[in-house]
C-alpha positions in Angstrom: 111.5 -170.0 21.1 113.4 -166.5 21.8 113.4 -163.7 19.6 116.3 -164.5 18.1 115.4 -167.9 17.6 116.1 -169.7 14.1 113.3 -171.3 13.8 110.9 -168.5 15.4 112.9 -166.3 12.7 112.1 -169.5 9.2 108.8 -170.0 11.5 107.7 -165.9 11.3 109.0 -165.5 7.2 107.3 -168.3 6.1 104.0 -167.9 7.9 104.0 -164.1 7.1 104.9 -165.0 3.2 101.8 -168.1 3.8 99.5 -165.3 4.9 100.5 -163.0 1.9 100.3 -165.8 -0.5 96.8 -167.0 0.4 95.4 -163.3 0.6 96.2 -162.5 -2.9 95.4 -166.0 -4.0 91.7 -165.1 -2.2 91.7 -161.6 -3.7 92.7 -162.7 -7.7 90.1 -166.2 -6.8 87.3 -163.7 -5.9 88.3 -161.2 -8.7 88.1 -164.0 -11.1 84.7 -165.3 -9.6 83.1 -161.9 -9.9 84.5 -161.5 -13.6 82.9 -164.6 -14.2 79.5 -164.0 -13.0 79.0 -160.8 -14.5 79.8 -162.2 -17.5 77.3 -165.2 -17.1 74.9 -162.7 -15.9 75.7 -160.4 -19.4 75.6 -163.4 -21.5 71.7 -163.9 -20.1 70.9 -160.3 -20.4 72.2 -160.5 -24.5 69.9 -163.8 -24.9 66.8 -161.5 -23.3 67.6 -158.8 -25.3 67.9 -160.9 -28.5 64.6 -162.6 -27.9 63.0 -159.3 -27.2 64.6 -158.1 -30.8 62.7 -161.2 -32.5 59.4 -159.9 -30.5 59.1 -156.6 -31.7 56.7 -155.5 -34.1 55.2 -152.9 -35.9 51.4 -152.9 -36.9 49.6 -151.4 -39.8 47.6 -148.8 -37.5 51.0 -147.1 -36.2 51.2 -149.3 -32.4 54.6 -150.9 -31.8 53.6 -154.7 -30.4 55.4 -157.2 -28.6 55.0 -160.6 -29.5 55.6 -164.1 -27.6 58.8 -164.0 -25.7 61.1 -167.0 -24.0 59.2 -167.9 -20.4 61.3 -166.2 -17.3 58.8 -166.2 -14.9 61.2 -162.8 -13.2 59.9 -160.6 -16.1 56.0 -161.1 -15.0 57.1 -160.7 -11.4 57.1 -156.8 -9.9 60.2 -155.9 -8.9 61.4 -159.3 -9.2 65.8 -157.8 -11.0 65.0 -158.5 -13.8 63.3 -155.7 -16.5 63.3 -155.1 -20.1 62.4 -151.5 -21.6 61.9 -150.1 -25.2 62.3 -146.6 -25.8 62.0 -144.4 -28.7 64.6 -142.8 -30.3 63.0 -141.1 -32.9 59.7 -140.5 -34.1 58.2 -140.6 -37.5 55.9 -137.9 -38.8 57.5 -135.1 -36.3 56.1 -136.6 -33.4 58.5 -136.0 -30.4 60.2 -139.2 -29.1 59.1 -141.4 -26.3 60.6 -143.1 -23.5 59.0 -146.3 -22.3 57.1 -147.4 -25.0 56.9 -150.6 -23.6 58.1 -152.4 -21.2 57.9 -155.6 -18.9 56.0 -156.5 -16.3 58.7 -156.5 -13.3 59.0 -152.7 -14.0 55.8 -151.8 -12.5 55.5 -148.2 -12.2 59.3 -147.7 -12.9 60.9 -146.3 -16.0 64.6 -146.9 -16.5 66.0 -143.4 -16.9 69.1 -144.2 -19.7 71.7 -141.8 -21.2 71.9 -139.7 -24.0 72.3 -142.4 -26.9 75.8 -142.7 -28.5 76.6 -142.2 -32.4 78.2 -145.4 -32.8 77.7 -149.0 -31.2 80.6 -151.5 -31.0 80.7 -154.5 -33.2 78.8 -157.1 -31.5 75.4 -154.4 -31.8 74.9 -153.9 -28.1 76.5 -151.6 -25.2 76.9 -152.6 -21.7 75.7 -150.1 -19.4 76.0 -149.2 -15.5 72.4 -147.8 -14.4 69.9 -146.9 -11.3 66.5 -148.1 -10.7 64.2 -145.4 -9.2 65.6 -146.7 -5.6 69.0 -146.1 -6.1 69.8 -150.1 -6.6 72.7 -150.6 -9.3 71.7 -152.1 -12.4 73.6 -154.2 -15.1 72.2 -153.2 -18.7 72.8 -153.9 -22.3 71.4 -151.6 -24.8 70.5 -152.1 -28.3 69.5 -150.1 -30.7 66.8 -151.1 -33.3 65.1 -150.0 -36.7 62.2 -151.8 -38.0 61.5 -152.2 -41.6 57.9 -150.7 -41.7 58.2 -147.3 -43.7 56.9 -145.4 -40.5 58.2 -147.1 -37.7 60.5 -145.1 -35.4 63.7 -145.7 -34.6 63.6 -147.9 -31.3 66.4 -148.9 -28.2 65.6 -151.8 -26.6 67.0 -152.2 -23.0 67.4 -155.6 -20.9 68.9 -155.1 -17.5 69.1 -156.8 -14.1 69.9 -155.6 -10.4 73.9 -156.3 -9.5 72.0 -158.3 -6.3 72.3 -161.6 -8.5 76.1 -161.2 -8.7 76.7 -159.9 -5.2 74.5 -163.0 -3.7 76.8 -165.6 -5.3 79.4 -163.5 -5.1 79.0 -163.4 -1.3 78.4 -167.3 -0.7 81.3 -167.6 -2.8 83.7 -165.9 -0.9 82.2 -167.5 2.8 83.3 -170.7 1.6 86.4 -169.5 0.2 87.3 -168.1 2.9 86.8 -171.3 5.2 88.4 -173.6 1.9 91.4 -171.2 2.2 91.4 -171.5 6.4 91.4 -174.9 6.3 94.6 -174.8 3.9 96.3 -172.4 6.1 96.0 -174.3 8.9 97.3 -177.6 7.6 100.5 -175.2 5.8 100.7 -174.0 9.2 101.1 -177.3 11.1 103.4 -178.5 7.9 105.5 -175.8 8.4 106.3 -176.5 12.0 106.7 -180.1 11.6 108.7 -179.1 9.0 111.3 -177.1 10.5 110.9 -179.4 13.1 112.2 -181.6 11.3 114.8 -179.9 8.9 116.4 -178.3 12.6 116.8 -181.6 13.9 120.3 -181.9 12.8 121.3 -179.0 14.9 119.7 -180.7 17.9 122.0 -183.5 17.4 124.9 -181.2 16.8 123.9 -179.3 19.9 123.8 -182.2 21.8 127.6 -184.0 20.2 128.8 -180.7 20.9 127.5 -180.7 24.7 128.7 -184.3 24.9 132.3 -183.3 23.7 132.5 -180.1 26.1 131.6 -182.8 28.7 134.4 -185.0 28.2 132.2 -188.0 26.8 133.7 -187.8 23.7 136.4 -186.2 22.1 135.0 -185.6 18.5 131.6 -184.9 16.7 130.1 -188.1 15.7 126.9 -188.7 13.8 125.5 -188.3 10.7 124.9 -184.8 9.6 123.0 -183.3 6.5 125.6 -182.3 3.7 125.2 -178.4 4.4 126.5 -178.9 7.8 128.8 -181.9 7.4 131.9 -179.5 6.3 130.7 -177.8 9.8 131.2 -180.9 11.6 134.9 -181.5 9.6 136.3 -178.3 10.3 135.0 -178.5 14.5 136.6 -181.9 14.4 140.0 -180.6 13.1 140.0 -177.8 15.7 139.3 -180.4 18.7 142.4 -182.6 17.3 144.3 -179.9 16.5 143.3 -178.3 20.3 144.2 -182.1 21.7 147.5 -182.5 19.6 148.5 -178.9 21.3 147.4 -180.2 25.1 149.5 -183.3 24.6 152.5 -181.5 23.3 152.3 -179.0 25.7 152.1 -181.8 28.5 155.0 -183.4 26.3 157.1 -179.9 26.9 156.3 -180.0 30.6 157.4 -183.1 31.3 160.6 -182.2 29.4 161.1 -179.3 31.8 160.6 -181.2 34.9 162.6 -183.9 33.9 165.4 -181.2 32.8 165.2 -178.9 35.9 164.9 -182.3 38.3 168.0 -183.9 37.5 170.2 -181.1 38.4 168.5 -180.8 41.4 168.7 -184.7 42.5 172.6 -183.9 41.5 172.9 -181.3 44.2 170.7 -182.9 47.0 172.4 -186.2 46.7 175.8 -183.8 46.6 174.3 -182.2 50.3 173.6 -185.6 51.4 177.1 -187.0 51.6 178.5 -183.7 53.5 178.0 -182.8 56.5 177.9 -179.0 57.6 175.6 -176.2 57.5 176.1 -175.3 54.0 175.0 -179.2 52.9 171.7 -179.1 55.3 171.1 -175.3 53.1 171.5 -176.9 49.7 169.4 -180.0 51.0 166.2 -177.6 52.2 167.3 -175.2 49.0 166.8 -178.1 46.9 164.1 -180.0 48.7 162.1 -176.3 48.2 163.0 -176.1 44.7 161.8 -179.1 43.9 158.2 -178.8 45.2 158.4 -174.6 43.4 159.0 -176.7 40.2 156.3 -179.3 41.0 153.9 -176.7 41.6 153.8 -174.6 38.7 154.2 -177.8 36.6 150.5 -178.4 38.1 149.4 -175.2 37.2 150.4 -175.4 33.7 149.3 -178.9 33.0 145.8 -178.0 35.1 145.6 -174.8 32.8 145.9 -177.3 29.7 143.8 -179.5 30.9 140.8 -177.3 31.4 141.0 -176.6 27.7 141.2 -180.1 26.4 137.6 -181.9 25.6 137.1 -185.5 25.9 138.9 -185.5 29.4 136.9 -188.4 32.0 138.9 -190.1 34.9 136.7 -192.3 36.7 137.2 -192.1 40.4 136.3 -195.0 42.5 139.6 -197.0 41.1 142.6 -194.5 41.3 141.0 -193.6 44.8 141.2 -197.0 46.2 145.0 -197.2 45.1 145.6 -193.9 46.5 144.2 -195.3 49.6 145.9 -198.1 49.5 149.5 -196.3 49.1 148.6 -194.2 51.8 148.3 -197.0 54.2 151.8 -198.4 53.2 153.1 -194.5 53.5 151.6 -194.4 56.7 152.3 -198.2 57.9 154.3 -197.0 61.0 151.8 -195.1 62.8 149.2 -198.0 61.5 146.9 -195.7 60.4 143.3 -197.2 59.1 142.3 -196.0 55.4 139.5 -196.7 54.1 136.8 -195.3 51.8 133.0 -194.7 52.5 130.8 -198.0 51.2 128.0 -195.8 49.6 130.6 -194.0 47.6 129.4 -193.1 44.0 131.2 -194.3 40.8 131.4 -190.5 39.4 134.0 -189.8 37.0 136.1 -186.1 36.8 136.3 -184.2 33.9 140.0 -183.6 33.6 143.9 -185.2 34.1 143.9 -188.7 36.4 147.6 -186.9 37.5 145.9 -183.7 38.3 143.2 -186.1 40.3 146.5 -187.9 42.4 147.9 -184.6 42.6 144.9 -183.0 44.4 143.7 -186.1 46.8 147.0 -187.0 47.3 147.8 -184.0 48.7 144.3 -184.3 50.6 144.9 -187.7 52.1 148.5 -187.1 53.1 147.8 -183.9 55.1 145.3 -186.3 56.8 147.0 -188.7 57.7 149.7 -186.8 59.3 147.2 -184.9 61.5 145.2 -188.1 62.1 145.1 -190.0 65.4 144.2 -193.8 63.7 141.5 -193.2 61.4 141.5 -191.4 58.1 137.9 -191.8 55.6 136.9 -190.4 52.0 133.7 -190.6 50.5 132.6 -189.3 47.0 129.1 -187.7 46.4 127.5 -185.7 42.9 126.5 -182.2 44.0 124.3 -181.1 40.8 127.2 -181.0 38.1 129.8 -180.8 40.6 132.2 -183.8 42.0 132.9 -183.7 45.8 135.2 -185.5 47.9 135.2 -185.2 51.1 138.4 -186.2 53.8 138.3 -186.6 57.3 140.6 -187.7 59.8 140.1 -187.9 63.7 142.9 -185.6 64.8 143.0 -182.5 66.8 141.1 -180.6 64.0 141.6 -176.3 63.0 140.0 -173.9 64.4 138.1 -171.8 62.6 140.3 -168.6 62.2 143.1 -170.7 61.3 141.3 -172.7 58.2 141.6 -170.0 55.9 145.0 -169.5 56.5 145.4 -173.2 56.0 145.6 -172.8 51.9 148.2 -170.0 51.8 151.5 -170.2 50.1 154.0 -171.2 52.2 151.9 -171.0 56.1 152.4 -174.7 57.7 150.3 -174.1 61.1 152.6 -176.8 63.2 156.5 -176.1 62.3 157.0 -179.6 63.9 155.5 -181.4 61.1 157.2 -182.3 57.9 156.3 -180.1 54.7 157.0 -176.4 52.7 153.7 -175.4 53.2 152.9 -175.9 49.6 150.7 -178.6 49.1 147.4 -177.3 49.8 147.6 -174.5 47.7 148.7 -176.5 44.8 145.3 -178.0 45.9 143.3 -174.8 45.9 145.3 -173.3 43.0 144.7 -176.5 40.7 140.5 -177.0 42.6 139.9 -173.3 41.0 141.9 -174.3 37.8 139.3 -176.7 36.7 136.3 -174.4 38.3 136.5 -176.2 41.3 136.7 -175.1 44.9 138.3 -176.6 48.4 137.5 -175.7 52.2 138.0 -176.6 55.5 135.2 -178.1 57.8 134.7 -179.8 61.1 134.6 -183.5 60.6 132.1 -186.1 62.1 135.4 -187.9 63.1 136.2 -184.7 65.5 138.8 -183.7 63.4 139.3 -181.8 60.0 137.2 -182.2 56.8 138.5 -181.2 53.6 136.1 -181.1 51.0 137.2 -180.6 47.8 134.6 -179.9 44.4 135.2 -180.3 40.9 133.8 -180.6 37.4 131.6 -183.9 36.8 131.2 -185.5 34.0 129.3 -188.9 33.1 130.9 -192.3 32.9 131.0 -195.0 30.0 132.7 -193.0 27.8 136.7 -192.8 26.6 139.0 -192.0 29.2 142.2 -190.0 28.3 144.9 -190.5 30.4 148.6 -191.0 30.4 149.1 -191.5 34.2 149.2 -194.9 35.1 147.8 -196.0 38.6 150.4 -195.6 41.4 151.5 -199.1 42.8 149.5 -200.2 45.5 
């Protein structure tokens, strides 16, 4: 996955908005915890409190007394978080006030230090207080204020509190295991999230790969079922390729029209030349005869250029090439010339016209066979995505500072041979058309090699063509 990856980009969002979500869910979870607890811990605190209330009593001889209390073994223990203290608030008789009247066993040698009492109490009779312990340790209080009904008893404020270590204990266990609870959950979102995109992006896969498969000529529309947010995708993209294909064929239609049109004139005026004799007849005869391949040429390069934008072109190889061959050898019969196509040849099949394929080995073969001594041979091989043929013949051969002259417009390197000059760069012009490319080698036969590459694509699939085979 790239940076600007769909899926990295649904992958990033929705772990980023995971990781958000579960942090606030452990924040408001611990929150809620810790509210809890401190209100479990408060509600203890009141029952102390209360039960010290009932204990507290007044004798006759002027000493406050503190009768059987509920058993919590902390209260006996030093130190232990847990304390109770009773103050006084104020005396009878104008004796001054004390602090610590009494108080429980856990306190030791402590003595809570509390606040300036307030002037009112809320409803429920107590206050809940923050406090220290001589140590600094944060304390959880509730305060209570108390009046006996003995005609000389002072004014009392009786005090429960605990240390803040018995919420953050649980508090802290709590959130370990929250923590690893909220980990686990994470972990298995996370792995459901990929499988799920995984899975929701398979359609584009597929549509990647129908679009790939189309580009390569092994089909000529999308096909497939596709999820309804991208099947009106897939309806418009086949339109376009029909619409594209509908364009190709008319345009090959037009083409045709125009060689037909131009090449009936012209078969007028060389059949014309061909019953005179004279100088001007022979001029109108080459006139035409160079006309004819001008018009032939550009024809190519116009139906080549349409072809290279169609999809769903495939023209299998193996067949036309062994008819080709064939009407070679009956071309050729005269000079008994010997044809014939390598045994390990692959079946490949080219992605474009079967007429641009004749056009381009027929030009190939020819132009061997009318530098060839006896023996002409092709062979087909795949070159990674590439399709090459290769034609050699065992005649005299080019030397090298003439082969690259070989594909210009119009240069024939022997006068004395038959031709314009044009039909191997029709070859080179259509070869770099379709991406392709044709050079000039030294044959195995001692002669020359012509090895011409173009665009591969994969048989078994629907070949579009409106050439027919030539007769063998």
């Amino acid at each position: 996955m790239t940076r600007g990856s769909l899926r990295l980009r649904l992958l990033v969002g929705t772990l980023a908005w995971m990781a958000i979500a579960i942090a606030l869910a452990a924040w408001g979870l611990r929150s809620l915890f810790q509210e809890h607890i401190t209100q479990q811990l408060q509600a203890q605190l009141v029952m102390q409190l209360d039960h010290l209330s009932a204990a507290v009593d007044w004798e006759p001889g002027g000493k406050l007394s503190i009768g059987p209390m509920a058993a919590d073994a902390r209260l006996e223990q030093p130190l232990s978080g847990l304390y109770w203290q009773i103050d006084e608030l104020e005396a009878k008789l104008g004796k001054t006030p004390r602090a610590a009247v009494a108080r429980s066993r856990s306190l030791w040698d402590q003595v809570l230090t509390m606040p300036p009492p307030p002037t009112h109490y809320p409803e429920q009779g107590y206050r809940v207080l923050q406090l220290r312990d001589n140590q600094g340790r944060a304390l959880l209080a509730v305060v209570r204020p108390l009046e006996l009904p003995e005609e000389n008893a002072p004014r009392l404020r009786l005090v429960v509190a605990a240390d803040t270590s018995l919420i953050a204990e649980p508090l802290e266990r709590f959130t370990r295991l929250l923590w690893t609870a909220l980990g686990v959950l994470a972990a298995g979102l996370a792995v459901g999230v990929v499988l799920q995109l995984h899975y929701a992006l398979r359609p584009l896969a597929l549509l990647r790969r129908r679009l790939a498969a189309v580009r390569a000529g092994q089909s000529t529309r999308l096909e497939g079922s596709f999820p309804q947010e991208l099947q009106p995708l897939v309806v418009e993209f086949n339109h376009v390729l029909a619409e594209n294909a509908a364009m190709v064929q008319q345009a090959r239609a037009q083409a045709g029209n125009l060689a037909h049109a131009v090449h009936t004139p012209l078969t007028v005026l060389a059949n014309a030349a061909a019953e005179e004799r004279g100088a001007l007849a022979r001029l109108v005869g080459e006139q035409v005869a160079s006309a004819r391949r001008q018009v032939d040429y550009h024809l190519a390069r116009a139906r080549a250029a349409a072809a290279v934008r169609a999809t769903g072109l495939a023209t299998p190889v193996l067949k036309p090439l062994g008819a080709l061959l064939r009407t070679m050898a009956r071309l050729h019969a005269a000079r008994q010339l010997h044809f014939e196509l390598a045994p390990d040849a692959e079946d490949l099949a080219f992605r474009g016209e079967e007429q641009d394929l004749f056009e381009l080995l027929g030009n190939l073969i020819d132009n061997a066979a009318k530098w060839a001594r006896s023996r002409v041979r092709v062979d087909v091989r795949r070159e990674g995505v590439l399709l090459c043929f290769t034609v050699d013949d065992d005649g005299p051969g080019v030397p090298d500072s003439e082969r690259a002259r070989m594909f210009e417009r119009g240069v024939q390197l022997d006068e004395r041979r038959p031709g314009a000059g044009l039909g191997l760069d029709i070859v080179r012009t259509l070869a770099e058309t379709y991406g392709g490319s044709v050079e000039a080698l030294e044959s195995p036969l001692g002669g020359l090699r012509m090895r011409l590459c173009l665009p591969l694509t994969e048989l078994g699939v629907e070949v579009r063509s409106d050439v027919g085979l030539p007769n063998a």
